[in-house]
C-alpha positions, -999 to +999 in steps of 0.1 A: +000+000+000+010+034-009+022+054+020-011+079+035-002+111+028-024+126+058-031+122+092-068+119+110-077+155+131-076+129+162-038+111+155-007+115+179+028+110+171+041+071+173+057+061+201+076+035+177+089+067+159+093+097+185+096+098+219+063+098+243+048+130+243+039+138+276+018+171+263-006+145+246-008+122+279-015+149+299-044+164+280-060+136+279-054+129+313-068+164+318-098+158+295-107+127+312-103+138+347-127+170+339-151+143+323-153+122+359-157+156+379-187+167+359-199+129+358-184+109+386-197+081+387-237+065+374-246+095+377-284+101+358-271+117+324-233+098+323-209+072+332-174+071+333-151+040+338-114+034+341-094+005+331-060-003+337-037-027+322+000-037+333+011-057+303+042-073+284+045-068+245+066-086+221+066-081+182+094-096+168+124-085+178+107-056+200+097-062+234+085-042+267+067-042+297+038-012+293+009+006+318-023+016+297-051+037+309-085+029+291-111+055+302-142+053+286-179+079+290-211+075+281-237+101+276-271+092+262-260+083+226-224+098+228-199+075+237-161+082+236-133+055+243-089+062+249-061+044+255-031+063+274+000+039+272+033+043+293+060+014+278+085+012+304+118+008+281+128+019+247+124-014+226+091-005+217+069-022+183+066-001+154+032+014+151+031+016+196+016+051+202+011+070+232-019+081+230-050+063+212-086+080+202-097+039+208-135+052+196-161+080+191-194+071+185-230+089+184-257+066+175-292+072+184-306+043+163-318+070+130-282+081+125-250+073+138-211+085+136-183+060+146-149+064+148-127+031+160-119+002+147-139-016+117-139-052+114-160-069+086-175-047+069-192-057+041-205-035+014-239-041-004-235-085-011-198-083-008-190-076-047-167-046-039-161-047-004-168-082+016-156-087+057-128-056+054-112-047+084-090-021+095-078-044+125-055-065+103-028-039+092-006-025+122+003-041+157-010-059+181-023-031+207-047-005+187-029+024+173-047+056+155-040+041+121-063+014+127-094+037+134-117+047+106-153+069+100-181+051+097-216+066+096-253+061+087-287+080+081-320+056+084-352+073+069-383+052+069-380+042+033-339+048+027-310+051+043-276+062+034-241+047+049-206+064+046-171+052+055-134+069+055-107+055+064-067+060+071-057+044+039-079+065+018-109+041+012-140+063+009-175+046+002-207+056+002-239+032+001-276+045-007-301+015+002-338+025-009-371+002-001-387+005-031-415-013-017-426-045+004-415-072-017-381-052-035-348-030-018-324-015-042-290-008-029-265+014-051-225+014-037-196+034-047-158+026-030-130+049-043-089+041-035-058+047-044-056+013-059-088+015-075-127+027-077-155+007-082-197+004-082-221-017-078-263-018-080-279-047-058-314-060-055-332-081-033-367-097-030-382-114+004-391-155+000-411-177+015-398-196+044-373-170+059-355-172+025-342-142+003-334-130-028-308-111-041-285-102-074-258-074-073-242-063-108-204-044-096-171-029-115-136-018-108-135+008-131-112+000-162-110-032-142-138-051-155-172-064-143-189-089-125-224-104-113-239-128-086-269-140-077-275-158-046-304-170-019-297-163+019-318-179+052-321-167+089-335-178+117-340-168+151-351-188+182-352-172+217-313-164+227-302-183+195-297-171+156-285-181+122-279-166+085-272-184+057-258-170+022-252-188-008-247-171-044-227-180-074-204-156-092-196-148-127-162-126-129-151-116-160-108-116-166-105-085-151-122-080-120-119-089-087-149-101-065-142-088-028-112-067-041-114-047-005-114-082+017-098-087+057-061-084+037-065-056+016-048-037+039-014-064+036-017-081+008-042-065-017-046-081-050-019-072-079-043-060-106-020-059-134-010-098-128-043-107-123-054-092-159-026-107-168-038-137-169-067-136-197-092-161-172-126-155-165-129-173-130-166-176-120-171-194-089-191-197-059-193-177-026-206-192+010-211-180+047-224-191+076-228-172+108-241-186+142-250-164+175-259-177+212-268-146+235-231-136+248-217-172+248-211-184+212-204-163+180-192-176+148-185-164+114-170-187+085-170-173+048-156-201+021-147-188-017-141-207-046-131-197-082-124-218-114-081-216-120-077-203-085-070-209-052-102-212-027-102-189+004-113-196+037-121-163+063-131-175+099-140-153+134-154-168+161-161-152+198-170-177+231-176-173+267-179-199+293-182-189+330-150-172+334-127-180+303-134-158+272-120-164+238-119-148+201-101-154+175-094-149+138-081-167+106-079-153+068-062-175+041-059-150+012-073-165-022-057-160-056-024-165-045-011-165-082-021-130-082-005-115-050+027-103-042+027-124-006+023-168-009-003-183+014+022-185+042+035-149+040-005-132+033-025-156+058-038-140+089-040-153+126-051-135+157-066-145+191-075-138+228-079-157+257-090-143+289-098-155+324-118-133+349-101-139+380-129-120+398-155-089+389-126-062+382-097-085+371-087-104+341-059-121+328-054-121+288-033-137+266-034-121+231-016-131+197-016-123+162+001-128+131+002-109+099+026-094+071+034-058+083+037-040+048+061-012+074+088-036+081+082-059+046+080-091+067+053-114+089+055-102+125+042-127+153+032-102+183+020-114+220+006-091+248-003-104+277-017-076+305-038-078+338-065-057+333-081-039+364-121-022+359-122+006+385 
């Protein structure tokens, strides 16, 4: 990826690059304190909480012991998230900064504002833009680079989405309920790398079952179509949503070109037109939910003269163990500049609540780090204290 050329209102400087900046700590130190004296505790209108880590970090070669601060405040809709972090040593990861906007968000269900991290995002029926994530690119412990904008309008027969993000990604979605029984969507995604559209459609079925077809392009990269039938269901704390479609991709564009590894290993357009194929193929996901104890989220891809993909997320918690994790094995390998074992992604946590305001956590993740030009294999463990 190209390197960004400008800098979100709400970034600080790296840690990895310059020296804390103790200005930044203590304003928003300063900010947060003010925050708990005009809300100090569950009060009617707000609520503040602090959380405090003690942690060790390694990435790579780097590694350090750190302190992080993670005050968050709610106020009706308004809800606003930092992390302060103190490394104690110099051999600090690349991307570590000292002070993290974690989130911003207003949402009060019509319209909405986020600021944080995005993880997948899917855009119309995932022709353009299917499970992207900001999360994937950068280290272990959230930085600013990792945040994006992500908003949305909801009238009572459209509604409008927008997103903006630190590698220059801007998209815009206009859905519109034509009527009962049809919903046009319309998408446009612009990049460095690339712009594209797409039009979908979808029509309810009997059974729980729906619909849909979405026509898309890269521009001056080609075109492509699918059509495809999904299924839900829902059954007091448990759900399910199945999504089947089949794709036909002409020899120029790429299905899902803004995917979980677009941000470290994006398709190479020019090899990929390169190789004069159409590759139609088909396209599957399956997600499960059970209240707060089971989440899962497994998308499958396969394309004629390429290699299938395989994206999987998955969240559980039993009594007082807690675990997510992560896994992206990037499809058309022929076609990127990273092999299977340099461009697949692996990330988890595992946490055990030692009481009401402790936890231990174990966290890992593995990914190609476009900054350094190699695959970095980062731990943090931490205590984390709620006080």
């Amino acid at each position: 990826m190209p390197p960004m050329s400008i800098r979100s209102p709400w970034s600080l400087p790296a840690a990895g690059i310059l020296d804390i900046d103790m200005r930044n700590i203590l304003t928003a130190t300063l900010v947060a304190g003010l925050i708990g004296l005009a809300f100090p505790s569950h009060a009617a209108v707000g609520f503040l909480s602090n959380g405090i880590s003690l942690g060790y970090i390694k990435a790579g070669s780097a590694e350090v012991a750190a302190v992080a601060w993670r005050p968050d405040f709610k106020l009706g809709p308004l809800a606003v998230g930092l992390d302060v972090n103190i490394p104690m040593g110099e051999n600090k990861p690349q991307g570590y900064e000292s002070v993290v906007f974690r989130y911003g968000e207003y949402n009060d269900g019509q319209k909405g504002l986020r600021y944080g991290v995005l993880d997948n995002v899917t855009w119309g029926r995932g022709l353009l833009m299917k499970n992207y994530s900001t999360r994937t690119a950068g280290p272990i412990v959230q930085n600013n680079q990792q945040t994006a904008f992500k908003g949305f309008v909801n009238a009572d027969r459209v509604g409008v989405q927008v997103m903006s993000t630190w590698s220059h990604i801007y998209a815009f979605r206009l859905i519109e309920k034509v009527n009962p029984m049809l919903t046009l969507g319309q998408s446009y995604i612009s990049a460095p790398s690339a712009n594209g559209a797409a039009l979908d459609a979808s029509v309810p079925l009997p059974l729980n079952f729906e619909g849909y077809a979405e026509a898309a392009t890269l521009f001056n990269h080609g075109m492509g179509a699918t059509v495809g039938i999904t299924w839900g269901m829902e059954a007091l704390i448990f759900s399910t949503a199945l999504d089947v479609g089949y794709r036909s991709i002409d020899n120029k564009f790429v299905p899902g070109y803004w995917s979980a590894d677009y941000e470290t290993n994006p398709v190479n357009l020019a090899s990929y037109e390169a190789s004069g194929r159409n590759k139609n193929g088909y396209i599957a996901e399956l997600k499960l939910l059970a209240a707060n104890i089971l989440k899962l989220d497994a998308l499958y891809e396969s394309y004629n003269d390429s290699n299938a993909a395989l994206t999987g997320s998955g969240a559980a918690e039993l009594d007082r163990i807690t675990l997510g994790a992560y896994f992206k094995q990037p499809d058309f390998q022929d076609f990127r500049s990273l092999s299977i074992e340099q461009g697949a992604i692996v990330g988890y946590s595992l946490g055990y609540k030692i009481n009401p305001n402790t936890m231990l956590v174990g966290n890992y993740k593995k990914a190609y780090d476009p900054a350094l030009g190699r695959v970095v294999e980062s731990q943090y463990y931490e205590i984390k204290l709620v006080i």
